[in-house]
C-alpha positions, -999 to 999 in steps of 0.1 A, spaced: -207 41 316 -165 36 315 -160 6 335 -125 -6 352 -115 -41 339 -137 -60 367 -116 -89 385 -143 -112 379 -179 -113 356 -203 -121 379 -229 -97 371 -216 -95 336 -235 -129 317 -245 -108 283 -212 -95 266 -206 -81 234 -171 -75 214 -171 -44 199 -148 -31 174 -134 -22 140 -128 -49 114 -95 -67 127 -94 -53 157 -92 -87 174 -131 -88 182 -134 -129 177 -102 -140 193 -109 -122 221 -144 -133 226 -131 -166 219 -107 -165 249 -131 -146 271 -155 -175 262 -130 -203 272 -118 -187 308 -155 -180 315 -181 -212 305 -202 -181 286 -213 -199 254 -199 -177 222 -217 -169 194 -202 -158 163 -220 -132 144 -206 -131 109 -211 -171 106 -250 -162 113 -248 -131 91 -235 -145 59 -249 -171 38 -229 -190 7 -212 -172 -19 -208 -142 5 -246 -134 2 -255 -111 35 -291 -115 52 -315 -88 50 -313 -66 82 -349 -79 91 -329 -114 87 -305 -101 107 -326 -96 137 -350 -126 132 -316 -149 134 -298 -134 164 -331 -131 184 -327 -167 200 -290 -160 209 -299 -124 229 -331 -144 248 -307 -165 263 -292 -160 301 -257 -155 292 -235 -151 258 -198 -140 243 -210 -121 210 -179 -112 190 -197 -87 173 -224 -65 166 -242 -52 133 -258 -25 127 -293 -37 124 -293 -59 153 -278 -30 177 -311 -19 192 -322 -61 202 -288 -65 218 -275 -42 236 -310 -38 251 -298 -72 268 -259 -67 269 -245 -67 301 -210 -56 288 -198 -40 261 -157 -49 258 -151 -23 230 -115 -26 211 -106 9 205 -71 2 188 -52 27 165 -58 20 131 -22 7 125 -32 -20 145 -65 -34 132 -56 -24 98 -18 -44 96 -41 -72 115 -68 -69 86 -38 -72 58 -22 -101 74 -54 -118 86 -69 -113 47 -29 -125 31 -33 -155 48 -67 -165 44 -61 -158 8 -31 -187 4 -48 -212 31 -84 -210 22 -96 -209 52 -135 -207 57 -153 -183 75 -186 -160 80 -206 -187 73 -183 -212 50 -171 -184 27 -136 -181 15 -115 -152 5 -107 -149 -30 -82 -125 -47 -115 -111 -66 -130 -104 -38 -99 -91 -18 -93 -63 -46 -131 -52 -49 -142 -21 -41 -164 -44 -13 -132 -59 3 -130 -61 42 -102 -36 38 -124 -8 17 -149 -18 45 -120 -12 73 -114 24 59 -152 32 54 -160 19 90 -133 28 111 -145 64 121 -175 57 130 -165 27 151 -143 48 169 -170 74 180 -196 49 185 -173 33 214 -161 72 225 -198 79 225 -206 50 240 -177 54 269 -189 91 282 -223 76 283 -234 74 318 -261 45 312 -264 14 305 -245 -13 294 -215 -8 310 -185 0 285 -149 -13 289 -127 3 260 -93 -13 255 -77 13 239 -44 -16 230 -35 -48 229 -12 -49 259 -49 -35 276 -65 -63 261 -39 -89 277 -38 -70 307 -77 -77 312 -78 -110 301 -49 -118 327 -70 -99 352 -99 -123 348 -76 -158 346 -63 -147 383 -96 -144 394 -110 -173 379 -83 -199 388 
């Protein structure tokens, strides 16, 4: 069901960020963690292991199991194999439909710099040059991905059940919400 940005959470505890890779899923779960208390959980540091070595999909499951059971959580994304457990508790879906001249100039810039300031992430990994120019890189990824991301959410939005679905379709909708909720938290 396509919700209206709500002026407050109250009934929403469980929320996921949904979107395509550099869509702006983790900074704005981060933010929507900060304004709201809601403990945040970030997916791809539980997902990946060292030397970019991905769990098993039963893995998957078995290590974001004690994150859904709990009252209330920011997730700042959601794999595949873990889809069924969570949004079977989600509450909220905030699903970052951008264009993919967004995400994708994101991606490049977000990758660029990782690249020169070694940043670690998903799970203590950092980017290499190697891995940027595989055939595996989070761009490739981006391109293989992004269609079905986008009619996952559009499905996801005419569907009358639940969770309840807020698709941001920009970024100025995105800032627009998250402005929403600061007035009505402060």
């Amino acid at each position: 069901m396509l919700v209206d940005p709500p002026p407050h959470l109250r009934h929403h505890r469980r929320i996921v960020v949904y979107g395509v890779t550099g869509s702006g899923k983790s900074t704005l779960a981060a933010r929507l963690s900060s304004l709201t208390g809601i403990p945040l959980v970030r997916v791809d540091d539980l997902m990946w292991r060292p030397g970019w070595v991905q769990l098993s999909a039963d893995e998957q499951v078995e290590v974001i199991r004690p994150h859904v059971d709990r009252p209330e959580w920011v997730m700042d994304a959601m794999w595949s194999a873990t889809r069924p457990l969570v949004l079977g508790r989600t509450d909220l879906v905030v699903a970052l439909d951008h264009p993919r001249r967004v995400s994708l100039g994101r991606l490049v810039r977000r990758t660029a710099a990782r690249l020169v300031t070694r940043e670690p992430v998903c799970g203590g990994n950092t980017e290499s040059w190697r891995s940027a120019l595989s055939s595996d890189s989070i761009v490739v990824w981006h391109f293989r991905s992004f269609a079905a991301k986008s009619a996952t959410i559009e499905a996801w939005a005419a569907d009358a059940g639940p969770p309840s679905v807020l698709r941001l379709t920009s970024c100025a909708a995105a800032d627009a919400w998250l402005r929403t909720l600061e007035h009505a938290h402060s």
